[in-house]
N, C-alpha and C positions, 0 to 999 in steps of 0.2 A: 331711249334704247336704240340702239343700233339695229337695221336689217338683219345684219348675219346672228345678233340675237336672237331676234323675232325670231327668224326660220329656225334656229336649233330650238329654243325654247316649245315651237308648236310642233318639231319633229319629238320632242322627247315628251310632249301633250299623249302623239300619235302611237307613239313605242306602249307607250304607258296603259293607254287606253283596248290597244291591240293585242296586248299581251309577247307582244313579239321582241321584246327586250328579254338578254338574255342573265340580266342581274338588277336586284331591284333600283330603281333609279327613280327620284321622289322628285316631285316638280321645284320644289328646292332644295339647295346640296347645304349645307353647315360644315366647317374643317375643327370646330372643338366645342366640347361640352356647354360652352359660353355663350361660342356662335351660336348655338343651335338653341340656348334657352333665349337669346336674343328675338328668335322667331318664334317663341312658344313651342317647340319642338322639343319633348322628351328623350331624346337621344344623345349619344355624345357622339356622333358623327353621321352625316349624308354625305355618303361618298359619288362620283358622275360614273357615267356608264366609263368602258375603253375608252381612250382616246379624246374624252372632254376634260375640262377641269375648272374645276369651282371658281366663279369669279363673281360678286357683289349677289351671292346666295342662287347663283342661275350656274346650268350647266353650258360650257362651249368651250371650243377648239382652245387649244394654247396657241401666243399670242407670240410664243418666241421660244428662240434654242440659243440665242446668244446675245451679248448687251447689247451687239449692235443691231438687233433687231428693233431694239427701244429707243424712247427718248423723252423729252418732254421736262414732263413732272417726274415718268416712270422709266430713269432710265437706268434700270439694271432688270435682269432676266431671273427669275425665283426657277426653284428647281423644280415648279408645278409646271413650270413655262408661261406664266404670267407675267408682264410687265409692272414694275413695284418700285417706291420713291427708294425702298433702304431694303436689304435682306438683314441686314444688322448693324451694331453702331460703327463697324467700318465704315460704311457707306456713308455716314451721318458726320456733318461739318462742329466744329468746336459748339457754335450758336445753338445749334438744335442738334444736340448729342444722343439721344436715344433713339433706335429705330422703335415702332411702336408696334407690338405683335402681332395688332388685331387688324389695324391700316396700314401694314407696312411704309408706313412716312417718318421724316425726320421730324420729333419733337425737341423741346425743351425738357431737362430731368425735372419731377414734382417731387418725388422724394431722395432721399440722401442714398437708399439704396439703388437708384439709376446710375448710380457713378462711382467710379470703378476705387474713387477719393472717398467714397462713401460721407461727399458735402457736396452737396447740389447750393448751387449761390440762386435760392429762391427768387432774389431780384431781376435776374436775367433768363432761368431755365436752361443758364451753363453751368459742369462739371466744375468745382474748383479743383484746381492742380494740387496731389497732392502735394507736393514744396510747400504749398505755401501754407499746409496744414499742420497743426499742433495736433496731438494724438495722446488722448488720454484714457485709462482705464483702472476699474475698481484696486486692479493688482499694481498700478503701475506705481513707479518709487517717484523722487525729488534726482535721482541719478540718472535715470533715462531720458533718451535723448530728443522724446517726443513725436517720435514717427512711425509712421503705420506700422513698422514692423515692429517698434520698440517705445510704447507708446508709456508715460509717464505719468507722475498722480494729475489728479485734476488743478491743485492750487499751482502747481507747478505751471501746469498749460495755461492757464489764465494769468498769470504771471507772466509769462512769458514773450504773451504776441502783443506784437510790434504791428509795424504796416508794412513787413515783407509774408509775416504771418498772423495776421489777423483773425484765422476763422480758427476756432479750438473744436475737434470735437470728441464728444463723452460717448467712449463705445458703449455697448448695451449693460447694464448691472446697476448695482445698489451700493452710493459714493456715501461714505460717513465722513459729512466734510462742511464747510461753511466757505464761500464762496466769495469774493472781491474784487469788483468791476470797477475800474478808474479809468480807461481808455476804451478806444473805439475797437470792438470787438466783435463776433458772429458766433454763437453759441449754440452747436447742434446735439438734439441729446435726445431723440429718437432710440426708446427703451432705455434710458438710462434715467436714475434717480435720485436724487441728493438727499443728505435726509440731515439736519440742522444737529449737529453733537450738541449733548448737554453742556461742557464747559465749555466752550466758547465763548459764551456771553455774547451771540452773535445772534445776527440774523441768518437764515440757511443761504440768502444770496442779498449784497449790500453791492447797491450801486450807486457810485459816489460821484461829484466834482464835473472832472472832465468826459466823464463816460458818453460813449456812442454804441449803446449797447443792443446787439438785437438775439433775440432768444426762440428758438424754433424746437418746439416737440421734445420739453422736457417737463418733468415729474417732479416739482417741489415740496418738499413734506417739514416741518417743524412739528413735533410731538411736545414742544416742551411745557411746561404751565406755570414753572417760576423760577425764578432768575431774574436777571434785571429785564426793563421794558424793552430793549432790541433782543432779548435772549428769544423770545417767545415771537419773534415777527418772521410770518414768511420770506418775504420780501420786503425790503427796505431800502427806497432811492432816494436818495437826500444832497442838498446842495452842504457840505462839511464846512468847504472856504466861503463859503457866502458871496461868492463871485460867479463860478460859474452853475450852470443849470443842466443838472445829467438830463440824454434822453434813453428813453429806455422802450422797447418795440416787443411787445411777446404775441406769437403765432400759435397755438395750439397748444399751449402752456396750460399745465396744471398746480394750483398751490394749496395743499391743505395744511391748515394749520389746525391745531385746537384752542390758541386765543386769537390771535391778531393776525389772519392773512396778508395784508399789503397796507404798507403805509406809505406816502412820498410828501415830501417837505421839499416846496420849489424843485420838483421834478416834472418831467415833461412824458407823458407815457402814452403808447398807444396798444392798443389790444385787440387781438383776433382771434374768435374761435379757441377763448382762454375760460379757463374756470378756476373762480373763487370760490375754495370748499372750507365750511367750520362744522362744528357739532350744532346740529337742529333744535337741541338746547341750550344752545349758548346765552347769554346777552354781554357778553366781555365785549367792551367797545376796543376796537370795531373792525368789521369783517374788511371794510376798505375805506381809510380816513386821505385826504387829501389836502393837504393846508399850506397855506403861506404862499402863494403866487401859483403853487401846480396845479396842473392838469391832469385828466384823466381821458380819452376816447377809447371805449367799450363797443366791438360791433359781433356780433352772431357770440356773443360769451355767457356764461352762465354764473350766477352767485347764487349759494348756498349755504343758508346754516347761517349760523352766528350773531353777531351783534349787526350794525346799522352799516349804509353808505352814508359816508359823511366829510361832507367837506368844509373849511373855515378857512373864508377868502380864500378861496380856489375854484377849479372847475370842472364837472364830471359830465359826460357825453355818451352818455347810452345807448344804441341801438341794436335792433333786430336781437335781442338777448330776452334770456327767463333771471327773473329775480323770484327765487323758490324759498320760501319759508325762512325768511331773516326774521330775528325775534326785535331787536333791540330794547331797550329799556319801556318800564309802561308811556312814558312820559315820551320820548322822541320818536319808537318806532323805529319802522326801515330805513326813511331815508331822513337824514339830516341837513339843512341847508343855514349854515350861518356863515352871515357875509360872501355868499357867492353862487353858486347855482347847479343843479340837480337837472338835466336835461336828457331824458326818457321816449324816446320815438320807436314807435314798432317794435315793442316790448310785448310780456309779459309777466305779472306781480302775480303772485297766486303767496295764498297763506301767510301775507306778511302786512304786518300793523301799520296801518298812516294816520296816526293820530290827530296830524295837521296843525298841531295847538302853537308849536314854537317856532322861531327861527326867522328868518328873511318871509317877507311878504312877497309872494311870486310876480314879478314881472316879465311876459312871455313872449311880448308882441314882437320884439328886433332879435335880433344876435346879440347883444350885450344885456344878457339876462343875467336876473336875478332868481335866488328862490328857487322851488321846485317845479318844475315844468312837464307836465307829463300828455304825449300826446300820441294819437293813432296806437292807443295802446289797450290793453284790457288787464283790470284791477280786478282778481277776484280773492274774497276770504270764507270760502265756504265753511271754514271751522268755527266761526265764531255768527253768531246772533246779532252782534252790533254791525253797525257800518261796517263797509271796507276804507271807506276815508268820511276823516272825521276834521273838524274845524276848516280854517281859511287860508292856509300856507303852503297846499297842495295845488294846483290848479289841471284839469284835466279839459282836453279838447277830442273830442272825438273817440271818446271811449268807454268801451262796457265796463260798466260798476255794477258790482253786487257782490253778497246782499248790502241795499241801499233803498234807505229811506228818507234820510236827509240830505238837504240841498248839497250838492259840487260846485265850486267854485268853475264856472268856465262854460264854455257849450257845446252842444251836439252829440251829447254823450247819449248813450242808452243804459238809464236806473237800471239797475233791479233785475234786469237781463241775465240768463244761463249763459255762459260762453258756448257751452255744450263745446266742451274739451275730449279729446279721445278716450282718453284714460290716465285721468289728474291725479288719483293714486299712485298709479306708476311715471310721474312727475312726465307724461306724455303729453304736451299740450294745443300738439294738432289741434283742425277743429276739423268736426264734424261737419255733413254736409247744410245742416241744419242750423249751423251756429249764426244767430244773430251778426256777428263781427264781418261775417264774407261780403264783399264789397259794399262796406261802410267806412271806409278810413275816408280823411278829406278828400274830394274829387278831384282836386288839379295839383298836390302834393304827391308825387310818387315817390315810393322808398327805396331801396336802395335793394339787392335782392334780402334774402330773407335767412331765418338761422340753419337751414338747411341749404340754401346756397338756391333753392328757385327764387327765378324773375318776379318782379312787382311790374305792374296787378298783372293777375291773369285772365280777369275777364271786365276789362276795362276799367276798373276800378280798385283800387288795394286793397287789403282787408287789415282790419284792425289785431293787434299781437303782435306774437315772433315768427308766427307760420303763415304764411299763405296759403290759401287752399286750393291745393292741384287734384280736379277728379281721379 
């Protein structure tokens, strides 16, 4: 803190205490609702006496009357008369295009609605131009010309981009449409929905061949239950030529289906902060199958409902995720592993069968695994009386099981242990202060942050699940 701090800070101590302030003036000022719940402050403003003006929650002098009084970091003049990196995205260079309210600095856009394209190009935290944007909407025809002003249906825009327009995006509404990725494409769909038509015989979104597909903040729904095997699939990424190998990248994606969420045959897929949704009764195989050379990596996402994860000769990569009441068949359970590998870290299982009996024998020790691998994670099946994992095709390190009576394959786990979860009813599966899991994951493996986005570990060591636990 600065001297000429100090002294106004203990002159406005002195006013305060003296009563000889002639408006009330609080040892710290806040300028909104936000600010001021930031400090614990019930107020939506502290305003400074005359002549001072709020700066980093303290009251003092303004610092300018004109830019050229500034420089630096802060060199524009705010109409408080503080020196500030941006007063708004004028000030703000292409790279870090948003001025930010709270810090007045130039940022990167986080979402689509910081730019004025209404597509933020996530990879950079630059505006994309709208030119280069395709513009589709619930109303829009196969005649429209695809631009913000005149924006066209959705098969249209996905059709249509190329690499001078690559990014499509689906304004806000509810698309009755079935969907077709073959090239390299950016798919924003922030409030916007597709929902899989009954005749089609499609899947709601088929990503095929040469696709370089990435998907951000959109609502996939398939209702259907019969028609052919792709009619009823959320999502469906498939190599068609048997030559090339689509990839496919989803951000905050959501897919419900009511038989088969996500399937990929030699596809390449990554996932973030996405959910797999089915009916909680389901066991239709399967909530998400992966076969023949693909992949799958899953981090902070959630699966729900339905039949199994199951892959055949392929590869699934789980982390920091909840695996919530998947039923699958008596005999497989939730997770399936033939010919290839189930690998589970800083997870959470709750309510879902591991019968353990069939499938690849778990191999866990290298990066070219086998089997199901499950580790720095907690299994719990509080519904049922039997095990939570059952036979030898499961392998767990480091993780609370229960209820459990019989041997785990693996070590360091803690039997029969309460997760002690916040509130596993309302599928909340923080852990309490209490919970056995808080700094018990392996000791010199740390994770990666966690499904809510805090740091691993917090108190020197990680903790077992998808949450960390922050006092």
């Amino acid at each position: 803190m600065t001297i000429w701090k100090v002294v106004f800070v203990a002159l406005i101590g002195f006013a305060l205490g003296s009563g000889c302030s002639t408006r009330p003036n609080p040892a710290v000022c806040c300028v909104s609702q936000a600010d001021c719940n930031s400090l614990g402050v019930d107020e939506p403003i502290r305003t400074c006496a005359d002549g001072l003006v709020c700066s980093d929650h303290m009251c003092v002098p303004p610092q300018c009357e004109l830019d050229v009084d500034c420089g630096g970091a802060t060199p524009f003049c705010a109409q408080d008369g503080m020196c500030v990196g941006c007063r708004g995205a004028a000030d703000c260079g292409a790279s870090t295009p948003v001025c930010d309210e709270t810090m007045h600095a130039c940022r990167g856009c986080m979402v689509d609605a910081d730019c004025p394209s209404a597509a933020c190009d996530f990879e950079t935290g630059s505006c994309v131009d709208a030119a280069s944007v395709l513009y589709a909407s619930p109303t829009g025809t196969e005649q429209a010309e695809c631009s913000q002003q005149a924006p066209c249906s959705a098969t249209k825009a996905v059709a249509a981009a190329n690499v001078a327009r690559s990014t499509v995006k689906l304004l806000p509404g509810v698309y009755s449409t079935n969907l077709r990725i073959d090239r390299a494409i950016a798919l924003h769909g922030e409030g916007a929905t597709i929902i899989a038509t009954a005749t089609a015989a499609a899947p709601a979104l088929l990503v095929v061949d040469a696709a370089r597909a990435r998907v951000y903040d959109l609502s996939i729904v398939n209702n259907n239950t019969t028609g052919s095997s792709d009619a009823v699939i959320g999502v469906l990424c498939q190599s068609e030529d048997n030559l090339n190998t689509p990839q496919l990248a989803l951000t905050r994606v959501s897919i419900d289906a009511k038989s088969k969420p996500m399937h990929l045959n030699l596809c390449k897929l990554t996932a973030s902060q996405t959910t797999l949704r089915s009916s909680r009764t389901s066991t239709e195989r399967y909530l998400l199958l992966v076969a023949n050379g693909g992949s799958a990596s899953f981090d902070r996402s959630t699966f729900i409902g339905g039949g199994s994860l199951a892959v055949l000769d392929a590869h699934i990569t789980i982390t920091n995720s909840v695996i919530d009441g998947l039923l699958g068949d008596a005999t497989e359970g939730a997770l399936v592993a033939a010919l290839g590998s189930i690998s589970i870290a800083y997870s959470t299982i709750f309510d879902s069968p591991l019968p353990c009996g069939t499938g690849t024998a778990p191999a866990c020790a290298s990066a070219a695994r086998e089997g199901i691998c499950i580790e720095n994670s907690i299994v719990n099946k509080p519904s049922s009386l039997n095990d939570a994992i059952g036979g030898n095709k499961c392998r767990c390190d480091y993780c609370v099981v229960s209820p459990q009576q019989g041997t785990v394959l693996g070590a360091n786990n803690l039997i029969g242990a309460n997760p002690n979860f916040k509130n596993p009813a309302g599928s909340d599966f923080r852990l309490l202060a209490d919970s056995p899991a808080i700094d018990a994951a392996h000791p010199s493996i740390t994770g990666t942050a966690d499904y809510d986005g805090v740091a691993r570990p917090q108190n020197g060591r990680s903790d077992m699940g998808a949450f960390e636990f922050k006092p």
